[in-house]
C-alpha positions in Angstrom: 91.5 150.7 174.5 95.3 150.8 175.3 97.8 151.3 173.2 98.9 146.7 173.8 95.3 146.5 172.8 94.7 148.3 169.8 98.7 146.6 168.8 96.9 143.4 169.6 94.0 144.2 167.4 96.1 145.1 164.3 98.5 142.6 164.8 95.5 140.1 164.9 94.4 141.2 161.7 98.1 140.6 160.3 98.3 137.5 161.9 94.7 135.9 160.7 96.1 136.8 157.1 99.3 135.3 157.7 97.1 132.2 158.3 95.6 132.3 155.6 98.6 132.4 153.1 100.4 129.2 155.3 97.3 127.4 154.8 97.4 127.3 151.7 100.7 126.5 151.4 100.5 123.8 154.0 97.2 122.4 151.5 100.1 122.5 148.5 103.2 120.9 150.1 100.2 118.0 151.0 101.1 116.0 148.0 104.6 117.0 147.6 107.8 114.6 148.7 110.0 115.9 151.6 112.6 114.6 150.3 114.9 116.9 148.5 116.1 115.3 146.1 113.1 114.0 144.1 111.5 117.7 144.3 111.7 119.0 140.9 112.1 122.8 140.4 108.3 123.5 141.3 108.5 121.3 143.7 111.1 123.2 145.8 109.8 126.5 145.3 106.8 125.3 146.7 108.4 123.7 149.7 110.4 127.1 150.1 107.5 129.4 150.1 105.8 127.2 152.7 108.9 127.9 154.8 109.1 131.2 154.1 105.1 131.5 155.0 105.9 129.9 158.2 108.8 132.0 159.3 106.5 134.9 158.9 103.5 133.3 160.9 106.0 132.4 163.7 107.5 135.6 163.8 104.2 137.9 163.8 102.7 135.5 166.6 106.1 135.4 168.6 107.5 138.3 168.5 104.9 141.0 167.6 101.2 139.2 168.9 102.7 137.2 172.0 104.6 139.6 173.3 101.8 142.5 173.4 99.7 139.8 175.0 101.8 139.9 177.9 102.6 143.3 177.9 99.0 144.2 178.2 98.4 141.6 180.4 101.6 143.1 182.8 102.8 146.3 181.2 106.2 146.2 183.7 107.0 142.6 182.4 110.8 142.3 180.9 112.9 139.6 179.5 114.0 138.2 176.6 111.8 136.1 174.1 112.0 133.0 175.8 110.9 134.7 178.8 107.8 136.3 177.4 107.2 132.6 176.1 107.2 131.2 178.9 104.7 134.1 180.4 102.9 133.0 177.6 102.5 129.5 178.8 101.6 131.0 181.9 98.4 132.9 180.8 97.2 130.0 178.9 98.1 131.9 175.6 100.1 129.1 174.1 100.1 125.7 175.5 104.1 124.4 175.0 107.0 126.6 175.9 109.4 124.3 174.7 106.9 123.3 171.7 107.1 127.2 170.7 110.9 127.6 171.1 111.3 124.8 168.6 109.1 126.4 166.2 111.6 129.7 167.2 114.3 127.5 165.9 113.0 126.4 162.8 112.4 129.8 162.0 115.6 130.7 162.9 117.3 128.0 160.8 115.2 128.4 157.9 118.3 131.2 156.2 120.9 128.8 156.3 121.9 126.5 153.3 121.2 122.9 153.3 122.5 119.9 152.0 119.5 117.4 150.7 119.6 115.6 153.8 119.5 118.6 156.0 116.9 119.9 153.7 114.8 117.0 153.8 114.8 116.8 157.5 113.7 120.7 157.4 110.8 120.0 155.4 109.9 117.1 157.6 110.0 119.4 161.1 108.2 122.1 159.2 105.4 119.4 158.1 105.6 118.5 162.0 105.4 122.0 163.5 102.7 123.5 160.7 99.5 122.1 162.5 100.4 123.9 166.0 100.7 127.6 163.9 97.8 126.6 162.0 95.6 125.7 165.3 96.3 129.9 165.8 93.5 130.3 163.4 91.0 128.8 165.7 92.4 129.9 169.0 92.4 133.3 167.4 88.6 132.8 166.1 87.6 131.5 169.8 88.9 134.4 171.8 86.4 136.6 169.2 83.4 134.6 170.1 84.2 135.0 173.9 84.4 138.6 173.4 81.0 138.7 172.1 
């Protein structure tokens, strides 16, 4: 194995985990309001946790998983994160460039402070963005059973 592939393998492992944790936030934020301001103090903690799980899924895939992808895929290939997203769309690893720089965003945004409003549209854009991370399970899962 190379040294992208056994990265890829561990980061995998991470990743799947990850996964794991956001969907079981994801199940708890199910029944929960978006709007801020009839969350109670559980309520929010919930919300924020489910952001914070998010973040972390987003950044493992983006930053660490993706990018290993393409490095082992082309081990000369350079740019900046939007570029290896886009050479991510091009090897079928994702299917939305755009799609996955708005999930960038989120996860970028998710460290400011918000007013209710701005809060409750955050929580409505994570709700929105959740099931594409989520669908990493499976695409993660397939690529095993191919291998075998």
């Amino acid at each position: 194995m190379t040294g992208y592939q056994d990265y890829l393998v561990t980061t995998r492992r991470k990743l799947l985990k990850a996964l794991h944790h956001l969907n079981y936030s994801y199940t708890k934020i199910q029944t929960l309001p978006t709007e801020a301001e009839a969350l109670d103090d559980e309520g929010l903690e919930t919300w924020e946790s489910f952001a914070a799980r998010f973040s972390r899924v987003s950044d493992i895939f983006l930053v660490r998983y993706l990018r290993a992808y393409v490095l082992s895929q082309d081990p000369g290939f350079e740019g900046t994160l939007r570029d290896f997203i886009n050479q991510g769309e091009k090897l079928g690893i994702i299917d939305d460039a755009k799609a996955w720089m708005a999930i960038r965003e989120l996860r970028n945004i998710s460290a400011h402070d918000y007013s209710e409003d701005d809060l409750t549209a955050f929580f409505n854009r994570l709700l929105v963005e959740a099931p594409r991370l989520l669908k990493l399970n499976e695409q993660l899962n397939e690529t095993d059973s191919t291998r075998n």
